[in-house]
C-alpha positions as CSV (number, residue, x, y, z in Angstrom):
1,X,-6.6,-7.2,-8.0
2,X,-7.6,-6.5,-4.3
3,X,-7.2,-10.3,-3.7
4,X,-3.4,-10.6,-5.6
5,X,-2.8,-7.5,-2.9
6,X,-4.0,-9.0,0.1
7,X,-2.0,-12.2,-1.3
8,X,0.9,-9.8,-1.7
9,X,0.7,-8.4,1.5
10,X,0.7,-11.3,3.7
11,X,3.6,-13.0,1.7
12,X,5.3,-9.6,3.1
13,X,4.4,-10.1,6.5
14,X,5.2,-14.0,6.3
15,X,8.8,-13.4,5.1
16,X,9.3,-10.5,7.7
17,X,8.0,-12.8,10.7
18,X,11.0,-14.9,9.3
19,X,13.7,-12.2,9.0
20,X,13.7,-12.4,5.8
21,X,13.7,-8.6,3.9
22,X,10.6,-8.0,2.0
23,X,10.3,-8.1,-1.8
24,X,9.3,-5.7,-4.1
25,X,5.9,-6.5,-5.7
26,X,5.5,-6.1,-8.9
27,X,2.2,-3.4,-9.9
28,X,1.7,-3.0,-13.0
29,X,2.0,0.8,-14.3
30,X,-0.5,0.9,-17.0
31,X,-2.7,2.9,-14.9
32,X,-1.2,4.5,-11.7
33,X,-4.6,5.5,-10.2
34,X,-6.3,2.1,-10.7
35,X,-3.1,0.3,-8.8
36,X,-3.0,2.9,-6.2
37,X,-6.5,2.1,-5.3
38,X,-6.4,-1.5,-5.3
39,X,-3.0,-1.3,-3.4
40,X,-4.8,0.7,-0.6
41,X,-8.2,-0.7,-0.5
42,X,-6.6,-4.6,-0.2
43,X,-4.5,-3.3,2.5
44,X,-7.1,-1.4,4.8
45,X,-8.5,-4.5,6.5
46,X,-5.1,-5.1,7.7
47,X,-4.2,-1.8,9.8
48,X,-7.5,-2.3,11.9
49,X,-5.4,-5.2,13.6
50,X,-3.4,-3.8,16.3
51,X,-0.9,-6.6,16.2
52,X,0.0,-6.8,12.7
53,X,-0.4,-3.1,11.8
54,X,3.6,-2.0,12.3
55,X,4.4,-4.7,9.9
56,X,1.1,-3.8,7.4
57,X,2.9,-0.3,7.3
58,X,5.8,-1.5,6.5
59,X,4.9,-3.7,4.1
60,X,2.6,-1.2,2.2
61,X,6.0,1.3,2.2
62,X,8.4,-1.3,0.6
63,X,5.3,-2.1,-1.5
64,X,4.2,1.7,-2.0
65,X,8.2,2.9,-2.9
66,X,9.4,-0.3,-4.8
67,X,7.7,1.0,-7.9
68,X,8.2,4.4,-10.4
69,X,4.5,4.8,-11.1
70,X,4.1,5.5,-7.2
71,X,6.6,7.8,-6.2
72,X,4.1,10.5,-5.4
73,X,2.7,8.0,-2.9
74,X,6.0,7.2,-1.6
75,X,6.8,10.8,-1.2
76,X,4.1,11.4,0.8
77,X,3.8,7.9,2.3
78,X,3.5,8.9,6.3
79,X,0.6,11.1,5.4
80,X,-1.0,9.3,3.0
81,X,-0.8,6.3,5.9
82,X,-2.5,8.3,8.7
83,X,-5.5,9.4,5.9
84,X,-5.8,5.9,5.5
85,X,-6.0,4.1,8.8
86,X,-8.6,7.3,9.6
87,X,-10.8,5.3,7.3
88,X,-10.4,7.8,4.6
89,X,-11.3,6.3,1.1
90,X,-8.3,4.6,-1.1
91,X,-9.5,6.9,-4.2
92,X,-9.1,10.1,-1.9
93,X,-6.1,9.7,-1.0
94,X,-4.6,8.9,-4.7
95,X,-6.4,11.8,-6.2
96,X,-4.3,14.2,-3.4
97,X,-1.0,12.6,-3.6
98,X,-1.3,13.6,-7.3
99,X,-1.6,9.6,-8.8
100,X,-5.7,10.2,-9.6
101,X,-7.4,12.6,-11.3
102,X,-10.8,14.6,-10.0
């Protein structure tokens, strides 16, 4: 899964570098929390890259709001961002937006 993200991802930035508007990917719902955590883990060697981290951000929010299952990430998308390019772990952060379970 963290490589079909990382896949996912870089198609995004490649189709943005080419003004062309970024697609919606397509996560499966089945479990939320599992997603959630892929989605952010693949994504976190990204943001370290000053360069391509506006368009990583991006990305991750067309990515993050695209999809019902992750509305509670989208909602709180800015926050949940900063938590994650702190280094905070991907599990953390979609246990307090509501998506995981403690």
């Amino acid at each position: 899964m963290k490589a079909y993200v990382l896949i996912v991802v870089f198609v995004a930035l490649l189709n943005s570098s080419h003004g062309k508007k970024y697609r919606t990917i397509d996560f499966g719902c089945d479990d939320p929390c599992k997603s959630c955590i892929s989605h952010l883990d693949g994504t976190k060697g990204l943001i370290k890259h000053a360069a391509s981290e506006p368009k990583v951000k991006q990305a991750l929010r067309t990515t993050s709001c695209g999809k019902s299952c992750f509305t509670k990430l989208c909602a709180n998308f800015d926050n949940a961002y900063a938590k994650l390019k702190k280094g905070t772990a991907s599990e953390e952060i979609c246990t307090s937006v509501g998506l995981c379970q403690k």
